[in-house]
Structure formats: C-alpha cells, structure tokens
KOLNUVO-281419 format. One line per 2 residues: number of its first residue (from 1); their letters; for each residue x, y, z of N, C-alpha, C. Coordinates in Angstrom, 1 decimal. Example, Ala and Ser with C-alpha at 12.3 -4.5 7.8 and 13.67 -1.06 7.14 Angstrom:
1> as> 13.2:-5.7:7.8:12.3:-4.5:7.8:13.2:-3.3:7.8; 12.8:-2.2:7.1:13.7:-1.1:7.1:12.9:0.0:7.9
END
This chain:
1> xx> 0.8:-1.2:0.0:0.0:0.0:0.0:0.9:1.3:0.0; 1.6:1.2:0.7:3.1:2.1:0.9:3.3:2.8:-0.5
3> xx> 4.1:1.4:-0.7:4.5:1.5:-2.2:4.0:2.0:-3.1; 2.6:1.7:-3.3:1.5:2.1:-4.3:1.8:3.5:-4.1
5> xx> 1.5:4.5:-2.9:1.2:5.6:-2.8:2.2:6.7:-3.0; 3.9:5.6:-3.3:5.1:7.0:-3.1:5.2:6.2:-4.6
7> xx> 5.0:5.6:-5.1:5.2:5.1:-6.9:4.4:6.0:-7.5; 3.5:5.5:-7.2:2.6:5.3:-8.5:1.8:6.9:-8.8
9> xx> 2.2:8.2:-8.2:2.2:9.2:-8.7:3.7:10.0:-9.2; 4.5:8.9:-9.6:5.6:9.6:-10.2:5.6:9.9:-12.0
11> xx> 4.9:10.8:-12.0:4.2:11.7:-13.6:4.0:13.0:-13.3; 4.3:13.6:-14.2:3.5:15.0:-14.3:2.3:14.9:-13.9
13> xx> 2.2:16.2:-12.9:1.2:16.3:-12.3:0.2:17.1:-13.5; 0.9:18.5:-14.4:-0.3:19.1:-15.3:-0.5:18.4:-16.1
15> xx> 0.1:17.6:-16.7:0.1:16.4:-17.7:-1.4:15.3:-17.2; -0.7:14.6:-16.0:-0.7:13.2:-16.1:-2.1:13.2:-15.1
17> xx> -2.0:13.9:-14.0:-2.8:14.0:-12.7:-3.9:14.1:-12.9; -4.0:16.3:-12.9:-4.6:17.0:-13.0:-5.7:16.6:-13.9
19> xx> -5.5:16.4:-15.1:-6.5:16.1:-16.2:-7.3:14.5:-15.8; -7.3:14.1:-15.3:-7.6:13.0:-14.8:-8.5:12.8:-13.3
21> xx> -10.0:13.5:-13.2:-10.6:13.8:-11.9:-10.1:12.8:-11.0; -10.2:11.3:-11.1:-10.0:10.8:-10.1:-8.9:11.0:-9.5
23> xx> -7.9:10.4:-10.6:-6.2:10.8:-10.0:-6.2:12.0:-9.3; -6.3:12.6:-9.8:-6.4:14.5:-8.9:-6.7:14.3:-7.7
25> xx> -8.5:13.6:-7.3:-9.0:13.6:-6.5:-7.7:12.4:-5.1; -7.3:11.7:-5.6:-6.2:10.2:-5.4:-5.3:11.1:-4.7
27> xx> -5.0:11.6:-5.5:-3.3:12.3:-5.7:-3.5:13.2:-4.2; -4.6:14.5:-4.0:-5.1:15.1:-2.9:-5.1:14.5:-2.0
29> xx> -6.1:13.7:-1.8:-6.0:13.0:-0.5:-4.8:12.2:0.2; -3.6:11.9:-1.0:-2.4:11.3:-0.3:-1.4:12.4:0.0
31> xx> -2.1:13.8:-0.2:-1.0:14.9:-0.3:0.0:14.7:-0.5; 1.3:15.6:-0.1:2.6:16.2:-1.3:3.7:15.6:0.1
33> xx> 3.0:15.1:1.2:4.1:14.4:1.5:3.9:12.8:1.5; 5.3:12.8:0.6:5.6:11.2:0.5:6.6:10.8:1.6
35> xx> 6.9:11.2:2.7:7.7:10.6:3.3:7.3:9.0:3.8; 8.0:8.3:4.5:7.2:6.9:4.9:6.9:6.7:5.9
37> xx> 6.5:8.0:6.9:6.0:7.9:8.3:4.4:8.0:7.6; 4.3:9.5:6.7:3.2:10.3:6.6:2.5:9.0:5.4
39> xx> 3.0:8.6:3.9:3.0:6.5:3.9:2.2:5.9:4.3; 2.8:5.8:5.5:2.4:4.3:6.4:0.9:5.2:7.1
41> xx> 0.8:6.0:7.6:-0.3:6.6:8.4:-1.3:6.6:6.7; -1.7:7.4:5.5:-2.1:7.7:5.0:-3.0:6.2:4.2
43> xx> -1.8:5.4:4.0:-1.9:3.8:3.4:-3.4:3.4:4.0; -3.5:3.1:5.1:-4.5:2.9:6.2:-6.1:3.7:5.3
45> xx> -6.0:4.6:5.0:-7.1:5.3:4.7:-7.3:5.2:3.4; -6.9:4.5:2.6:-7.2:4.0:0.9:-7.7:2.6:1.1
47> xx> -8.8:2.4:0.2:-9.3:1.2:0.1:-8.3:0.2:-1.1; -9.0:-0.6:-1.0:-8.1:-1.5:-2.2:-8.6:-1.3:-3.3
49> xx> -9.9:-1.1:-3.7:-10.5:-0.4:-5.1:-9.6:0.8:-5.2; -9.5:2.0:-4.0:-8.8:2.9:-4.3:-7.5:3.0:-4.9
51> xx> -6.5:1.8:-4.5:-5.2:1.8:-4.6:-5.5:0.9:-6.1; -6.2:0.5:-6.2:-6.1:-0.5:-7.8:-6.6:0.6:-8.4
53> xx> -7.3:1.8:-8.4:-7.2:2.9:-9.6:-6.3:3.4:-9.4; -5.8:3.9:-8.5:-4.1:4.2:-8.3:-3.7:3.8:-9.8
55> xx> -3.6:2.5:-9.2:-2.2:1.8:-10.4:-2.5:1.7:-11.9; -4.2:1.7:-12.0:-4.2:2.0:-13.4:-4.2:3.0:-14.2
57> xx> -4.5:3.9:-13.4:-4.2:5.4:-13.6:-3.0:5.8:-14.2; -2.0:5.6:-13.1:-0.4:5.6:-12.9:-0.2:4.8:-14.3
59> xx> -0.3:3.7:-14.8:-0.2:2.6:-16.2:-0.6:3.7:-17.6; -2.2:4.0:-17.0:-2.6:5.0:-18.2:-1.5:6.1:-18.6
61> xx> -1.1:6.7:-17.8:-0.7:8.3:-17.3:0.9:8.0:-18.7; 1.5:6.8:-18.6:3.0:6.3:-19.0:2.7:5.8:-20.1
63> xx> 1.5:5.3:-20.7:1.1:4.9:-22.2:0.9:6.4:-22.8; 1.9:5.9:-23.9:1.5:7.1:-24.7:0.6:6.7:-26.0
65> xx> 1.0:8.0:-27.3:0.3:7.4:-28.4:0.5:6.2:-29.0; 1.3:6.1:-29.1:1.6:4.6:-30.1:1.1:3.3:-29.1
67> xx> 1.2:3.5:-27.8:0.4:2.0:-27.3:-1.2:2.2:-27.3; -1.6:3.6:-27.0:-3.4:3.8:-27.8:-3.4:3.5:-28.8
69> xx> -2.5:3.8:-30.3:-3.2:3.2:-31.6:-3.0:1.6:-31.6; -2.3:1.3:-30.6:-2.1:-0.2:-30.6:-3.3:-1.0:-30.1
71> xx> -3.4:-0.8:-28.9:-4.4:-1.2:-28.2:-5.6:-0.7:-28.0; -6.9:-0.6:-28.7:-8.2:0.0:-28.4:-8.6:-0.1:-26.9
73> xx> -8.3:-0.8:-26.8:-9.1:-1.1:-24.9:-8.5:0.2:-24.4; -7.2:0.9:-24.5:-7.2:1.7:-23.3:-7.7:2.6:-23.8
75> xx> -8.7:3.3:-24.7:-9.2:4.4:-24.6:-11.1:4.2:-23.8; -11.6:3.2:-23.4:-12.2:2.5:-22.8:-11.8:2.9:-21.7
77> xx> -10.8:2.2:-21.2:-10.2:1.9:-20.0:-10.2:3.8:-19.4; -9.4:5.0:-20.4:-9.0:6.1:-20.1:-10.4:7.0:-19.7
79> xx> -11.6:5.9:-20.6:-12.6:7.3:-20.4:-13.2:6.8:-19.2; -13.5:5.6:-18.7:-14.4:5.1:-17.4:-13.1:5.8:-16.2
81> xx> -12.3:6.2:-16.1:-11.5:6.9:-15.4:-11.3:6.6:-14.0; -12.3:5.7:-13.7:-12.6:4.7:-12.2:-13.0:3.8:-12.0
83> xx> -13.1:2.9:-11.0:-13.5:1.6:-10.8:-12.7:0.6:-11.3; -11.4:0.4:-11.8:-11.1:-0.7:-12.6:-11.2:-1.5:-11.9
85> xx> -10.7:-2.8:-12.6:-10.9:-4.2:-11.9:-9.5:-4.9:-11.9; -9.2:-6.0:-11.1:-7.9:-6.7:-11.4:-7.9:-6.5:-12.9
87> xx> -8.9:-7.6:-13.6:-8.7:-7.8:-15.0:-8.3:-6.7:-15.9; -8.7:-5.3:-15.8:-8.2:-4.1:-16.1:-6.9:-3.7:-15.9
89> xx> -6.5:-4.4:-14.4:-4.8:-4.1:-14.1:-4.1:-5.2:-15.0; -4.3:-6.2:-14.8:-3.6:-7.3:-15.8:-3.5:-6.7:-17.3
91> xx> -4.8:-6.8:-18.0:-4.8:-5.5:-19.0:-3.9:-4.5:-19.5; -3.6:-3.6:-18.2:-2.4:-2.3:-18.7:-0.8:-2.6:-18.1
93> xx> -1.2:-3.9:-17.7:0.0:-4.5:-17.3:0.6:-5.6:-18.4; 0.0:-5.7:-19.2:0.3:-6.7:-20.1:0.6:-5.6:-21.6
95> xx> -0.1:-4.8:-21.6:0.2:-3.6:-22.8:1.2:-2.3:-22.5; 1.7:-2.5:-21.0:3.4:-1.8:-20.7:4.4:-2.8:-21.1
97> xx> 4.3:-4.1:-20.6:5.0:-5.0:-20.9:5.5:-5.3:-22.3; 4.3:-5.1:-23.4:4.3:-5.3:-25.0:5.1:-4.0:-25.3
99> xx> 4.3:-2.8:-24.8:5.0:-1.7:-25.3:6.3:-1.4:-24.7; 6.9:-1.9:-23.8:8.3:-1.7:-23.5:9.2:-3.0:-24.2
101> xx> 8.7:-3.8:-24.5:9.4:-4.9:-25.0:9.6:-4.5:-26.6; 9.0:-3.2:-26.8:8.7:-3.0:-28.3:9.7:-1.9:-28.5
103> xx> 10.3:-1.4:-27.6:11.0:-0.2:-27.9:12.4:-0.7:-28.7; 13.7:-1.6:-28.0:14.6:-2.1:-28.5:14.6:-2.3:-29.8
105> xx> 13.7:-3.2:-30.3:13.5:-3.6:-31.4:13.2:-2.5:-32.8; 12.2:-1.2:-32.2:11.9:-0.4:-33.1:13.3:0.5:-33.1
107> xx> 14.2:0.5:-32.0:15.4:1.7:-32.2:16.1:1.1:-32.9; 16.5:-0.5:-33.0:17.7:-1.3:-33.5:16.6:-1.3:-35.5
109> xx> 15.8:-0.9:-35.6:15.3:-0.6:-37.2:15.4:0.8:-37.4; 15.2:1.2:-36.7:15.4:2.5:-36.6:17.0:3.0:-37.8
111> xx> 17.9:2.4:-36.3:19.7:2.2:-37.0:19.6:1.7:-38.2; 19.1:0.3:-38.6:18.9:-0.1:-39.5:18.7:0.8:-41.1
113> xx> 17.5:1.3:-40.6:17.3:2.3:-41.9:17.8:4.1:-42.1; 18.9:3.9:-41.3:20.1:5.1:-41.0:19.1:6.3:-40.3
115> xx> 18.4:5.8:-39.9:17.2:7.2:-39.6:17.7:7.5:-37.8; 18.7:6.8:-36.9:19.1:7.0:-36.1:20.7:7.0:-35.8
117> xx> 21.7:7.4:-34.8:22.5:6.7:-34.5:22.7:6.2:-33.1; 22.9:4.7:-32.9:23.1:4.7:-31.3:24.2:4.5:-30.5
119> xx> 24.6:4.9:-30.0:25.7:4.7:-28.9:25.8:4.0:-27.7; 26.7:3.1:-26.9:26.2:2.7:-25.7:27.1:3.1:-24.5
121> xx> 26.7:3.1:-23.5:27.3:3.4:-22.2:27.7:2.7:-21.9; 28.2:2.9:-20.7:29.0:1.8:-19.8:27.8:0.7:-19.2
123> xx> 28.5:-0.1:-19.2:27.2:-0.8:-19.3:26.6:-1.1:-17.6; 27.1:-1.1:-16.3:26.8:-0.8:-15.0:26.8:0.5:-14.5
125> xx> 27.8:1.6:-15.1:28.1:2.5:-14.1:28.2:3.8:-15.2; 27.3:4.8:-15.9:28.5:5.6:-16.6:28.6:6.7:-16.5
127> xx> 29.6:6.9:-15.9:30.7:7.7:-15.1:31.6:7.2:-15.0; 32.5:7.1:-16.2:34.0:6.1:-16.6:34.9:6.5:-15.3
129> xx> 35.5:7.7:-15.4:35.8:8.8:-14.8:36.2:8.1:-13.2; 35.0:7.8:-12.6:35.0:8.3:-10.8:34.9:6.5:-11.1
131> xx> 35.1:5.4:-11.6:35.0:4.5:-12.0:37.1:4.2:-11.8; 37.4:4.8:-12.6:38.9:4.7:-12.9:39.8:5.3:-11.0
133> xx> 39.3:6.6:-11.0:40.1:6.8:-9.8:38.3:7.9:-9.6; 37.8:7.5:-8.4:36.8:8.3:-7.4:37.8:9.9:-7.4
135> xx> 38.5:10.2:-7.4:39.2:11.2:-6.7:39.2:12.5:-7.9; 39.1:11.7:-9.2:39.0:12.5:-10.2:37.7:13.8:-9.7
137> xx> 36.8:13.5:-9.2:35.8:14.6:-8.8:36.0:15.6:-8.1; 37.1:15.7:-7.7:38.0:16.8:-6.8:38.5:17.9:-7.5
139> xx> 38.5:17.8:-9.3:38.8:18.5:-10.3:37.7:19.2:-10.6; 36.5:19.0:-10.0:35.1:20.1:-10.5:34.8:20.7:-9.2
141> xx> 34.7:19.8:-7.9:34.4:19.7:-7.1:35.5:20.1:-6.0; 36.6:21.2:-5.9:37.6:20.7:-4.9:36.9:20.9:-3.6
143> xx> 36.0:21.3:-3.4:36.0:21.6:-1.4:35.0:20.6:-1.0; 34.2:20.0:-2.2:33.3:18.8:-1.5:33.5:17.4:-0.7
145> xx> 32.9:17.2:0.2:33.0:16.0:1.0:33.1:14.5:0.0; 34.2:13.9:-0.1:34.4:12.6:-1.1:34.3:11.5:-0.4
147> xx> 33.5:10.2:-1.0:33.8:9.0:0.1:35.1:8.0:0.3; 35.5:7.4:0.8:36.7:7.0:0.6:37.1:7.0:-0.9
149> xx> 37.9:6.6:-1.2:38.8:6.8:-2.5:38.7:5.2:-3.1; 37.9:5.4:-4.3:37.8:4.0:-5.2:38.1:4.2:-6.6
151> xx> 39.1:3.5:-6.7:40.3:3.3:-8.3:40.3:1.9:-8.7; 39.7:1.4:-9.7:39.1:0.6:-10.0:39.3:0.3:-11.7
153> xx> 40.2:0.8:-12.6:40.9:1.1:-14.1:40.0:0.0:-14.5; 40.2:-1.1:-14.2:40.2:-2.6:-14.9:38.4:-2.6:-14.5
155> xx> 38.0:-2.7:-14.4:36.8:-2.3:-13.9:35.7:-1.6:-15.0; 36.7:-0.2:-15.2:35.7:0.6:-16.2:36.1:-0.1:-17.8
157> xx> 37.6:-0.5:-17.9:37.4:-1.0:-18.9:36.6:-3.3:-19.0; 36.6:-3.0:-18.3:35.0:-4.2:-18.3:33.8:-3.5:-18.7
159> xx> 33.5:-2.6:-18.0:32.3:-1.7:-18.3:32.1:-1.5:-19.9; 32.9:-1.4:-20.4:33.0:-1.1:-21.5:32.6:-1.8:-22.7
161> xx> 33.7:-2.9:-22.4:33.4:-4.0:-23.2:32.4:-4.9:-23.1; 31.6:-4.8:-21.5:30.0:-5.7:-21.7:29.4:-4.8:-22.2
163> xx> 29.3:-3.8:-22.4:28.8:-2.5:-22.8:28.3:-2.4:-24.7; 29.7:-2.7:-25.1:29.5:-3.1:-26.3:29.3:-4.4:-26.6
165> xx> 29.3:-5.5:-25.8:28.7:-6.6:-26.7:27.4:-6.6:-26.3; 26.9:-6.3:-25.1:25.5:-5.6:-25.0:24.7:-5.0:-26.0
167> xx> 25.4:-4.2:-26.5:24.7:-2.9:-27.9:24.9:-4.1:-29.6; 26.1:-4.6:-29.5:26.0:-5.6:-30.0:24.7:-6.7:-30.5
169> xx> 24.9:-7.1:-29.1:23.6:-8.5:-29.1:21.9:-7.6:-29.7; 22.0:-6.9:-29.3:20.6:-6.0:-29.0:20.4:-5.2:-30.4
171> xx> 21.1:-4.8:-30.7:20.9:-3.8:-32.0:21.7:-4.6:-33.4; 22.4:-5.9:-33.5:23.5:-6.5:-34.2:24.4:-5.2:-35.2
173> x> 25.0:-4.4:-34.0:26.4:-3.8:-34.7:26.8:-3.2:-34.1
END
C-alpha cells in the first residue's frame, strides 16, 4: 500500500494527474508528502479499489500514443476513469510489458534504416571517470566531501566491453 502511494504518482502532475478527476481527486487525498512515516499513516485510509485505480491510472498516465493506436481497450479503459478491476490491471499491465518490449526492437530498425545513431554506455556504471580513480571529482568539485577513494581502471574497462557486446547482441552492430 506504501509502495503504491510514493510510486505510483511519479508523472507529471499538469500532464498526467490533474486532467484526470480521479487521480487529482487520489493524488489530494495522499497529499505532497511522500515521506514513509506520513505513507504508512495515509496507506491505512485507501481502500483497495482505491489503490487498484491508483495503479491503473499511474499505467494509463506512462502509455503514450503509439500504445493507444495499438491497443483500443485503453481508450475505454482512459474514459471510465474509475472503478477498474484486477482484469483491467492485468490489461495495462500486459500492454506496458508489450510496449516496453517493443521499444529495442523499433530503435535497432530504426539504426537499421540510418534514420538513427546509437551509442552505448557503460554498461553498470556511466561515469567512466569516478570509476577509474573516485578522486578525479576533486577537479570540478575541490571543497566537496568525497567517500573514501575507489580506483578501479580494470573495472571501467570491463564496463565497457560488456557495454558493447551488450549494444552488439541488442541492435547487431
């Protein structure tokens, strides 16, 4: 319940919320502090219908256009604006899942038809830099508090190279 209530309003609020009576109405009643004292007291006063529009709200709010022309159900789903049902959560839980599984694929065609370029990062950490020697941050940063001192060379160049056979496997080049 916790969880639901410090997640699942992370969207724009003029965007995502506001235009959305219930969310608005949701979003209000758990007010603007998320801490996990104010959490845990607040959790207590949401029903479980409540917290299941929560989440599909929060699902709607992160589908954009391309998963509406995909899927007809969520413009159904966007206009009844309350009451969903489990079956409704499985629903926009199954059409994040499709549409995030769909992204890779459309960037690596993307490359494909030169209409993009992609580059990859380090593949755990990227910030090569404080990776190699921590201390390098003392050059932007001289009067700030640093944590101990972590130099790690062999390290960033691993990062690297899972990095590109990562971009490799995923995009083939």
């Amino acid at each position: 319940r916790q969880l639901v209530l410090a997640r699942c309003f992370s969207v724009r609020r003029d965007r995502a919320i506001i235009p959305r009576p219930r969310y608005a109405a949701l979003w209000t009643r758990r007010g603007e502090d998320a801490s996990p004292g104010a959490l845990a007291a607040k959790a207590r006063l949401f029903s479980t219908s409540e917290l299941r529009d929560v989440q599909c709200l929060f699902l709607l709010a992160w589908l954009g256009f391309a998963a509406r022309e995909d899927h007809p159900g969520l413009a159904e789903l966007e206009a009844r604006g309350q009451g969903y049902s489990e079956d409704d959560k499985r629903y926009l839980q199954g059409v994040v899942r499709t549409s995030a599984g769909a992204v890779l694929p459309s960037w690596r065609r993307l490359a494909e038809r030169g209409q993009v370029e992609l580059c990859a990062s380090p593949y755990y950490h990227p910030i090569l830099p404080l990776i190699i020697d921590s201390d390098t941050a003392r050059r932007s940063q001289p009067r700030d508090a640093l944590p101990p001192r972590f130099a790690y060379p062999e390290d960033a160049e691993a990062q690297v190279a899972r990095a590109v056979t990562a971009h490799e496997r995923v995009f083939g080049a």
